[in-house]
C-alpha positions as CSV (number, residue, x, y, z in Angstrom):
1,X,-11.7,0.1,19.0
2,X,-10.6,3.1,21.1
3,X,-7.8,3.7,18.9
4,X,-9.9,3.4,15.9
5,X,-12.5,5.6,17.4
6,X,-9.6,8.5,17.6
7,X,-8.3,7.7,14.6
8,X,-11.8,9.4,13.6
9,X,-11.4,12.5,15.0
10,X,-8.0,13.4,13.1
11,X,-8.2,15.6,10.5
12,X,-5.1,13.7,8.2
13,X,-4.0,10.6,7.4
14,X,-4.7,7.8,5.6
15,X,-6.8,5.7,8.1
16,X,-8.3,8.9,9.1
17,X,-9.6,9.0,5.0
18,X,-10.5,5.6,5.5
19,X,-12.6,6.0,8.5
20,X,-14.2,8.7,6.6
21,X,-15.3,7.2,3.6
22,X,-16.5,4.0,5.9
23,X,-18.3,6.3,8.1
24,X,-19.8,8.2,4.8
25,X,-21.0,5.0,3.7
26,X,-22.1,3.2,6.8
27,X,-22.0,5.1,9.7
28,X,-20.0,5.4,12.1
29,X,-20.5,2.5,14.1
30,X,-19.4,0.4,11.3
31,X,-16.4,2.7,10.7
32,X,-15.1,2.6,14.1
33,X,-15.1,-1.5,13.8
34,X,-14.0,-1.4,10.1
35,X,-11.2,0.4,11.1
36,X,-10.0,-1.6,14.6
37,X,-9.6,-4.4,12.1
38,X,-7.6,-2.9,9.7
39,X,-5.3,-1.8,12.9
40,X,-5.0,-5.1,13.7
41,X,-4.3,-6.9,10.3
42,X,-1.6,-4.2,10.2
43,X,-0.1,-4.6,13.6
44,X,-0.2,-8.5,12.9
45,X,1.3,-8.2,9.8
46,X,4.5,-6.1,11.4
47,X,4.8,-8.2,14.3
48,X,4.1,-12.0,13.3
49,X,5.3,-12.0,9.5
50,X,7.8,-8.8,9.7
51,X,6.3,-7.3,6.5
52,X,7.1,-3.5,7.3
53,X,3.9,-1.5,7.0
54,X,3.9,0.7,3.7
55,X,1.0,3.5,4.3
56,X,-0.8,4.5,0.9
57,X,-0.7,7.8,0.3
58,X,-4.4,8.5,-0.3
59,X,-7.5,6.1,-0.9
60,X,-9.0,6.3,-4.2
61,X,-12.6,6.9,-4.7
62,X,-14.7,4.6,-7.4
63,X,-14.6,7.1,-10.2
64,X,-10.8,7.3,-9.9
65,X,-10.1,4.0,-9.8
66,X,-12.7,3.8,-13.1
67,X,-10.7,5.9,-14.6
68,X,-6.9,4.9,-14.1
69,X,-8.3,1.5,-15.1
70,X,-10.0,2.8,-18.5
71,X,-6.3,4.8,-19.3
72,X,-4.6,1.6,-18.8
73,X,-6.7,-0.7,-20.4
74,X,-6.2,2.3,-23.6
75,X,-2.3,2.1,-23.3
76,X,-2.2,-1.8,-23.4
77,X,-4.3,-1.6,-26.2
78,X,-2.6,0.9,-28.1
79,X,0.9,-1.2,-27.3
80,X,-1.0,-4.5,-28.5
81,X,-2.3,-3.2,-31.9
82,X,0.7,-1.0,-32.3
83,X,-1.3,1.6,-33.1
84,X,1.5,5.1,-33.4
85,X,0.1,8.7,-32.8
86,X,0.0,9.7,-36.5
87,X,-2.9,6.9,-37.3
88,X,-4.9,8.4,-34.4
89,X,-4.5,11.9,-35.9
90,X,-2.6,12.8,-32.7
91,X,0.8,13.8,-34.3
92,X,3.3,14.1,-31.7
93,X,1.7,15.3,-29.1
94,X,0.8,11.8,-27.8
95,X,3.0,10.4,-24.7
96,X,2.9,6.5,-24.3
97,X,4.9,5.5,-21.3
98,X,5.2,2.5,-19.2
């Protein structure tokens, strides 16, 4: 909890942005405990299974998330129903990758 607690008062980093949002949420109370656990599940992780700890590079808010979600859900559909930029009125200017 003490290294949670400091984790806080950093300025970057990704448990830093995680502490934040929890503590905009909650309060910091819950953030500080919210945040001790994640240290641990990560710490256990490393040190009993030997999964090597990959840091995300930023946590995404709920709009974001809504959105890459929407822009996938458009690309499989436009894959399923085939659908090629000239029948949308696009031309070429349309890029469908992955």
């Amino acid at each position: 909890r003490l290294s949670a607690n400091s984790i806080g008062n950093l300025k970057e980093g990704h448990l830093s942005d995680f502490f934040k949002k929890i503590n905009y949420k909650k309060g910091r109370a819950t953030a500080v405990s919210a945040t001790a656990r994640k240290l641990a599940v990560i710490t256990w992780n490393m040190l009993v299974k030997g999964i090597p700890y990959n840091p995300p590079t930023e946590y995404l808010f709920l709009d974001q998330k809504r959105k890459l979600k929407l822009v996938s859900r458009i690309k499989r559909n436009i894959a399923k129903f085939e659908i090629k930029p000239e029948d949308i009125g696009f031309g070429n200017t349309l890029n469908i990758s992955n």
